[in-house]
C-alpha positions in Angstrom: 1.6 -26.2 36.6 5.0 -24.9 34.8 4.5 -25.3 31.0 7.1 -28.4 29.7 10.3 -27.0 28.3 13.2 -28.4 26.8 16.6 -27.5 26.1 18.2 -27.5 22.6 22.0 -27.2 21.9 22.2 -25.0 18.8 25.9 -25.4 17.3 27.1 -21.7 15.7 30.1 -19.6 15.3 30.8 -19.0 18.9 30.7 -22.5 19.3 27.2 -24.6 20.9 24.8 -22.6 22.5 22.0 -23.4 25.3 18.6 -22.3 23.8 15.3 -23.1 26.2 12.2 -23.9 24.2 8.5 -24.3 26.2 5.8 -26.2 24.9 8.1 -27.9 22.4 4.6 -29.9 21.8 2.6 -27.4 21.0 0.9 -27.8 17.7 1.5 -25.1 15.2 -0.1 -26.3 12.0 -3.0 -28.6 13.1 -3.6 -30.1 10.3 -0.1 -31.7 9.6 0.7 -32.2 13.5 3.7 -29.8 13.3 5.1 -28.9 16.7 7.0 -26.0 17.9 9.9 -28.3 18.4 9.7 -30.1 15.0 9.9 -26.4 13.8 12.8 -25.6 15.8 14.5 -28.5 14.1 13.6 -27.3 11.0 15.4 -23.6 11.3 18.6 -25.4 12.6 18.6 -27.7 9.5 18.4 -24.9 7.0 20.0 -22.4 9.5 23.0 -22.1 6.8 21.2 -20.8 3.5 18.6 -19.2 5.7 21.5 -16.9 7.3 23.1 -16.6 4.0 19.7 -15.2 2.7 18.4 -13.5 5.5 21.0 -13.0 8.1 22.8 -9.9 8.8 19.8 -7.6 8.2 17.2 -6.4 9.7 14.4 -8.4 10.1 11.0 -8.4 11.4 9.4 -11.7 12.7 6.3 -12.4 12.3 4.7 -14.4 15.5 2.4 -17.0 16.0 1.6 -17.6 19.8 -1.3 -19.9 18.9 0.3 -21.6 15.8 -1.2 -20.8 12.2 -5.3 -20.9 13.0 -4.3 -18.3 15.4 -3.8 -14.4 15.4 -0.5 -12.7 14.4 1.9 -10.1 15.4 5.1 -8.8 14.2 8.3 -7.9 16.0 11.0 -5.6 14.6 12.5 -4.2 17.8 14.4 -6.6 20.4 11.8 -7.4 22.9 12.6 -7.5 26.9 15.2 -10.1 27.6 16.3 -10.9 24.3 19.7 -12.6 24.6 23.2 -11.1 23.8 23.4 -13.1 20.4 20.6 -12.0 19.0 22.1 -8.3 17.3 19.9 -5.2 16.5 20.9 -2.0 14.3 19.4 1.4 14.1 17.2 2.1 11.1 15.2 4.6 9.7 11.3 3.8 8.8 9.5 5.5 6.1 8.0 8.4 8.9 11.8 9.6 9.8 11.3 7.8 12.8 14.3 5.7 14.0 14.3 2.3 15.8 16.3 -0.7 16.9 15.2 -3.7 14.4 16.1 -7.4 14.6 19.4 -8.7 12.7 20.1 -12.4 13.2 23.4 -13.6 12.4 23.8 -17.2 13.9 21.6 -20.6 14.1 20.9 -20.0 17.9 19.2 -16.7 16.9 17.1 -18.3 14.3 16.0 -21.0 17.2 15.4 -18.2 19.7 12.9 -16.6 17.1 11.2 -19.8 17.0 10.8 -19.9 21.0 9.3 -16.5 20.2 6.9 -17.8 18.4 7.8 -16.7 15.2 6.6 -18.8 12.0 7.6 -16.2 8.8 10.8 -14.0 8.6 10.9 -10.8 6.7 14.3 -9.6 6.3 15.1 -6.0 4.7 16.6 -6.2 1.2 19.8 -4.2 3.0 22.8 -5.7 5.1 22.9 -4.2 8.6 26.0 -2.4 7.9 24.1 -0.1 5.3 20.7 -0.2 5.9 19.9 2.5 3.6 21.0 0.7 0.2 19.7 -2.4 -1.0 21.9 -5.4 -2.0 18.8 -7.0 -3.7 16.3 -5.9 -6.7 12.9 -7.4 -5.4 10.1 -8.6 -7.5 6.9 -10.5 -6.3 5.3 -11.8 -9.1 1.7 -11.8 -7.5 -1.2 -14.5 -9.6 -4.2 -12.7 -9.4 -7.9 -14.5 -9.6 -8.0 -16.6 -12.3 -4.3 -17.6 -12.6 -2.0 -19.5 -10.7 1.4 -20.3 -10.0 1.3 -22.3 -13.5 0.5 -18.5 -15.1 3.5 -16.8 -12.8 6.6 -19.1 -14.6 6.5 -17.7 -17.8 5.8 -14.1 -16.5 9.3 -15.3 -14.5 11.1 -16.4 -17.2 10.3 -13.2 -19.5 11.3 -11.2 -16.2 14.6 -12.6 -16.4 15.0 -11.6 -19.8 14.1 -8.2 -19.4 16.9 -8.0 -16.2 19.2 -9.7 -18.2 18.9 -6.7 -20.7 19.7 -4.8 -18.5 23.5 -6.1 -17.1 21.3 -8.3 -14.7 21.3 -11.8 -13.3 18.4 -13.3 -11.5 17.7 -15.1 -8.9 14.1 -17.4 -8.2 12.4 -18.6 -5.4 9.0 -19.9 -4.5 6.9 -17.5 -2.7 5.8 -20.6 -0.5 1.8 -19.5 -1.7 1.3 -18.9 -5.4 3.2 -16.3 -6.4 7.2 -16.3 -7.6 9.9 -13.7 -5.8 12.5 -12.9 -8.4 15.8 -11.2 -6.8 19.0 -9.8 -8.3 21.7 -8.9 -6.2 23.1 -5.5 -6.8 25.7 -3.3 -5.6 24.9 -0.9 -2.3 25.1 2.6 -4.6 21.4 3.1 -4.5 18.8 4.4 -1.9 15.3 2.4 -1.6 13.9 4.9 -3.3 15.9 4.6 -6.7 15.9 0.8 -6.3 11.9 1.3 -7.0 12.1 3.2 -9.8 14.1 0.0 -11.3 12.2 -2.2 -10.1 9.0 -0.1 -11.7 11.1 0.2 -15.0 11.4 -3.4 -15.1 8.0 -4.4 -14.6 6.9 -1.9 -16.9 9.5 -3.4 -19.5 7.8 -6.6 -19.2 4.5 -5.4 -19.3 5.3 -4.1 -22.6 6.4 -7.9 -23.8 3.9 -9.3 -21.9 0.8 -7.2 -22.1 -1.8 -9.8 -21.9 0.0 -12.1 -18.9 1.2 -10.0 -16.6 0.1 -6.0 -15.5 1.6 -3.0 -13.3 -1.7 -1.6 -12.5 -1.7 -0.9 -8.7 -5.4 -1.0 -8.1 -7.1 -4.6 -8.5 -10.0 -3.7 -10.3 -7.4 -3.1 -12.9 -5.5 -6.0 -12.8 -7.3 -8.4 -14.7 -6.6 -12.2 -15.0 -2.9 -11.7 -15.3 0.1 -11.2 -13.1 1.0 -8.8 -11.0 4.3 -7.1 -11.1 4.1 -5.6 -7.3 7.0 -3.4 -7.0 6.2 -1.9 -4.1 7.9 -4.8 -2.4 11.3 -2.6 -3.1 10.3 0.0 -0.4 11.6 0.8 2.3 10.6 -1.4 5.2 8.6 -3.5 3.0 9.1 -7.4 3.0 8.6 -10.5 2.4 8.9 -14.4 3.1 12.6 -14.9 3.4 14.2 -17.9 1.5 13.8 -21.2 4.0 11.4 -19.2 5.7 8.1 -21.2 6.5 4.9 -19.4 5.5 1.4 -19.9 8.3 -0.4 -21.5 6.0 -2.3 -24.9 6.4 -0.1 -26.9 4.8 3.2 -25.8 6.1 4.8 -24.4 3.1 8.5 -23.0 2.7 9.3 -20.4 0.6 12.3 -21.9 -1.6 15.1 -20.8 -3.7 15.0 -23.6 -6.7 16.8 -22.6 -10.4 16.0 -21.7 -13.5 16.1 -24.9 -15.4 13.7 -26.6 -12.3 11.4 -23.8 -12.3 8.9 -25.2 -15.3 8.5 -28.5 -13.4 7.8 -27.0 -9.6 5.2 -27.8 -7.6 5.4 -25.7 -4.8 3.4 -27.4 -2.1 5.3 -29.7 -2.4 8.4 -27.5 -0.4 7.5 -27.5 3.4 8.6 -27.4 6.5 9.2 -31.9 6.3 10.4 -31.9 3.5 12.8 -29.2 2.6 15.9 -30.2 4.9 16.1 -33.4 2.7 16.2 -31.6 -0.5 18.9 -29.6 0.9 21.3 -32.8 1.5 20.0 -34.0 -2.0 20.8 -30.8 -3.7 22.3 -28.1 -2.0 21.2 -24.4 -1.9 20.2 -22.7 -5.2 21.3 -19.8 -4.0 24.8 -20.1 -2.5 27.2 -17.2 -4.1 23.7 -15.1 -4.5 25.3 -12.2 -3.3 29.2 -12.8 -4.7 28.4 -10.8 -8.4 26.7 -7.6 -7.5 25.2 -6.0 -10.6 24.1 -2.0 -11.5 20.9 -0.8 -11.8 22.1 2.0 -13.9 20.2 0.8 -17.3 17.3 0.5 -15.3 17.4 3.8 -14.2 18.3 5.2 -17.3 15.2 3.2 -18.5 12.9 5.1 -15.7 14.5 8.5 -17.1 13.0 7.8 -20.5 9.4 6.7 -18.9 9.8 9.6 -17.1 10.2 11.8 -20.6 7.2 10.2 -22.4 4.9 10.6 -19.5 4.8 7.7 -17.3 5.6 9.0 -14.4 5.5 7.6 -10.5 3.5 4.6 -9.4 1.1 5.0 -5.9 2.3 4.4 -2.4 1.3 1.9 -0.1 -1.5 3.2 2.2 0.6 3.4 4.9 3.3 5.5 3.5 3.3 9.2 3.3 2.1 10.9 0.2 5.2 11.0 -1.9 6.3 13.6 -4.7 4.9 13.0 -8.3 2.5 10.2 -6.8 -0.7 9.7 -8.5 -4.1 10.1 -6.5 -4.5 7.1 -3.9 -8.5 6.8 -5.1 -9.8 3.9 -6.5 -10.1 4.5 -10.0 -14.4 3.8 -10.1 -14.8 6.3 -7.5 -12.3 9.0 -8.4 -14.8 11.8 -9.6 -12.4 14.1 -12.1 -14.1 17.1 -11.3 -12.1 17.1 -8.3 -8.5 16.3 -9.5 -6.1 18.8 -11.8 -4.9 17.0 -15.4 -1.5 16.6 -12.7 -3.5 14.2 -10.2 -3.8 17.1 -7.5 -6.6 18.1 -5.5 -8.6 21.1 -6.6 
């Protein structure tokens, strides 16, 4: 028997488009009854700030064939048949290697994505038209065991100081789980790789105002109970829950842009995939104009130049990535014997 399929008609720039979606009634989050179709509904809602937050950039979708309880997959390249409305553009991956990745740039994108399953969207933190220089500073303000989102607003709030010190204004979202994203748009003069050494300034700037909240320390048997400051979210090719972006957890949470003066009273499971459209006609989007007052990073940097001079030098890698210049042994602290390593982290 043919699966049930429907047809939605997904208004856009080009004017209304045709998009198919099968099993519209397939349950995606069992335990609130969401259905692929009540998710499609959702996208086209918010498909406004969502493209002004995430479209026009690579993207990498993150797919759900069996709804949240299920296994996952991610796509970055345009799979086999994928319509003439849904864009790609080159990029270039931490390897060297080079590859077609996802850019959405209207609603009827956002709804195809959905018929492909997808529940979270990653976008890069660069437009497709230069996707070698962030337009966003990224910060994932990470509660480790023992804290909570409660614990990640004032590390947040003493965050945006510390940017603000440094020509920059930020931006806040949920992360739709515990943790808090901070962004802060910046001008397209600086490689990824410069745009981490910022960010790694930054968090080591607040660090140094925040010793006993929040921590820099890569390794989690490090970390303590305060919050992590992960800035390897500002790599290359590294991402995370857009804003509007749903998250595959049980209870259908969105990760949200909200402001400064709401953030204190959040409760973030309280944003989901129900209820989010109608804040948007109560409210608006937080972050319309995010991207109208670029700022520099150049303090920032100047800030990683004088780290740099009294010693503290490059953070580690991802796993993933390949060994990079100046970084630190990828051991685990507890086991790194240092009868094996040079006073300059190599390998005897």
């Amino acid at each position: 028997m043919a699966s049930e399929r429907i047809t939605l008609t997904v208004p856009g720039p080009q004017g209304d488009r045709e998009v198919g979606l099968s099993s519209p009634n397939r349950v995606l989050w069992p335990e609130l009854g969401i259905t692929k179709q009540e998710l499609a509904e959702y996208v086209i809602a918010v498909s406004t700030p969502f493209l002004a937050a995430n479209g026009n950039r690579p993207v990498s979708l993150e797919r759900f064939p069996d709804g949240v309880v299920g296994e996952a997959f991610f796509s970055k390249n345009p799979p086999k048949g994928t319509p003439d409305y849904v864009e790609s553009v080159m990029v270039t991956y931490n390897s060297g290697r080079r590859h077609p990745q996802l850019v959405l740039t209207e609603p009827a994108a956002i709804a195809w994505a959905v018929q492909m399953n997808t529940i979270v969207f990653h976008p890069w933190a660069s437009l497709a038209d230069d996707t070698d220089n962030p337009v966003e500073l990224r910060i994932d303000l990470d509660p480790q065991p023992g804290t909570d989102f409660s614990d990640a607003v004032p590390a947040a709030h003493g965050l945006r100081a510390v940017l603000r010190d440094a020509g920059l204004e930020a931006w806040v979202k949920t992360s739709g789980n515990r943790g808090i994203h901070v962004f802060c748009p910046i001008e397209p003069a600086h490689e990824f790789l410069d745009v981490r050494h910022a960010v790694i300034a930054a968090a080591r700037e607040l660090e140094r105002r925040m010793p006993e909240k929040v921590t820099t320390s890569w390794w989690k048997e490090e970390r303590g109970e305060r919050i992590f400051v992960d800035f390897n979210q500002a790599n290359r090719d590294r991402t995370m829950a857009g804003a509007y972006s749903p998250r595959a957890l049980p209870t259908a949470t969105v990760a949200t842009p909200v402001t400064w003066e709401e953030l204190d009273g959040v409760d973030p499971a309280g944003f989901t995939v129900r209820t989010v459209p109608q804040r948007m006609a109560d409210i608006g989007d937080p972050w319309a104009g995010l991207l109208e007052n670029p700022g520099r990073i150049d303090t920032l940097l100047e800030w990683w130049e004088r780290d740099l001079s009294e010693g503290l030098g490059e953070l580690p890698f991802p796993p993933d990535f390949p060994k990079m210049p100046g970084e630190p042994p990828r051991v685990q602290p507890s086991k790194k014997n240092p009868e094996n390593w040079t006073e300059d982290g190599q390998a005897r």
